[in-house]
C-alpha positions in Angstrom: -39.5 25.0 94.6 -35.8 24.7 94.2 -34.0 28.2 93.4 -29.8 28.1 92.7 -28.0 30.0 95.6 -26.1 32.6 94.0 -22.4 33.9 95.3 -21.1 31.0 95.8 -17.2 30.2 95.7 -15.5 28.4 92.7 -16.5 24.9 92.1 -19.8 24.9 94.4 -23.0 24.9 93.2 -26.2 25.5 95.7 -30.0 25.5 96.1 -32.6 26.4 98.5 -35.9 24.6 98.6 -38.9 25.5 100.2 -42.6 23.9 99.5 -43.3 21.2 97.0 -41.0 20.0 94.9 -41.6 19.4 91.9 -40.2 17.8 88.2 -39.7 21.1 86.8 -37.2 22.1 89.4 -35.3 19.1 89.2 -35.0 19.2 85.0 -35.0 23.1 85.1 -32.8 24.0 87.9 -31.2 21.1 89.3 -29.7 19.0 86.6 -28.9 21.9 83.9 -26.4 23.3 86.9 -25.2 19.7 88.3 -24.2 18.8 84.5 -22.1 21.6 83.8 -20.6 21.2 87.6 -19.8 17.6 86.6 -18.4 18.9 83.4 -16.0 21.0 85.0 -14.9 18.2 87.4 -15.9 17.6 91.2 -19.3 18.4 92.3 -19.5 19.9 95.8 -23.0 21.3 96.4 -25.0 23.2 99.6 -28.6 22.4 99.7 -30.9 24.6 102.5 -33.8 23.6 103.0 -35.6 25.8 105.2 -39.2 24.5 104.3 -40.4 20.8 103.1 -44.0 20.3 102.1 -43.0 16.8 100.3 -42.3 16.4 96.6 -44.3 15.1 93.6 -43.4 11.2 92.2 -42.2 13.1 89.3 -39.6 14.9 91.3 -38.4 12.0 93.8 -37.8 10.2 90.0 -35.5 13.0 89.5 -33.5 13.1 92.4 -33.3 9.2 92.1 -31.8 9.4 88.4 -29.6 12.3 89.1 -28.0 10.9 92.1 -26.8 7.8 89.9 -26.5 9.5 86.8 -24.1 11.6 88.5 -22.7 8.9 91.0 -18.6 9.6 91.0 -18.8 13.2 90.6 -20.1 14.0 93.9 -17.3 15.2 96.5 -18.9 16.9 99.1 -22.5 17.6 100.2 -23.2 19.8 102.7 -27.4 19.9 104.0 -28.3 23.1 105.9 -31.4 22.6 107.7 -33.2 22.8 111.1 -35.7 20.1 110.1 -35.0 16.9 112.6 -36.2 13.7 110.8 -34.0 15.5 107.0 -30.9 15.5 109.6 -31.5 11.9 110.7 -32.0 10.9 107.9 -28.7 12.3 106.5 -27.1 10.9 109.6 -29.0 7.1 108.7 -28.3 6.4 105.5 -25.7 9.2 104.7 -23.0 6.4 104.1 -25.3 5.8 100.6 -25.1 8.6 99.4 -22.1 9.7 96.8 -19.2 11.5 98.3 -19.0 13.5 101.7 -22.0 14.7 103.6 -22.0 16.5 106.7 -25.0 18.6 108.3 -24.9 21.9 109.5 -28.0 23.7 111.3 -29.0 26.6 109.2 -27.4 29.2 111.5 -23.8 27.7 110.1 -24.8 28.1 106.6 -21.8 30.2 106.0 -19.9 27.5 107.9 -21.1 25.1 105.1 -20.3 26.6 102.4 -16.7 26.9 103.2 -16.8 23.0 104.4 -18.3 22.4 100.5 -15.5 24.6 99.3 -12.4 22.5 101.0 
């Protein structure tokens, strides 16, 4: 499930996922809010993930097209998470992926929001 963070300062957009994900949470959460971020010009976005129980081949579809859909819009990614093998992973093969990304355990959350925000 992928639910949109609310609160958040101008220009960043942010989720929380926990369990499955799923198609539906891409098209109906995700994308609606990273169009009309991309509209309005730089895309800077927290993700937390506090829980990850895998996704459906529907939904790692969807993450593949949004993140090239969406390519030059990204400017900063922050990934709030405890989970070991998501922050290698970020630390791996985070030169792929569209603008800045920097991890921050989850007890810095507030810490990565203000790094999305700069």
């Amino acid at each position: 499930m992928i639910v949109q963070l609310p609160d958040l300062p101008d220009g960043v957009i942010g989720f929380e996922t926990s369990g499955e994900l799923r198609a539906e949470d891409y098209r109906d959460v995700l994308l609606p809010t990273i169009e009309h971020a991309a509209a309005a010009g730089d895309v800077r976005v927290v993700i937390v993930i506090d829980s990850f129980d895998g996704m459906t081949r529907g939904a790692l579809w969807q993450d593949l097209k949004i993140g090239v859909h969406h390519l030059r819009s990204y400017k900063r990614i922050a990934l709030v998470t405890d989970i070991h093998w998501m922050t290698d992973m970020a630390a791996w093969f985070g030169w792929m992926t569209p603008g800045e990304l920097k991890h921050f355990p989850s007890a810095q959350r507030a810490e990565a929001i203000d790094w999305a925000a700069g």
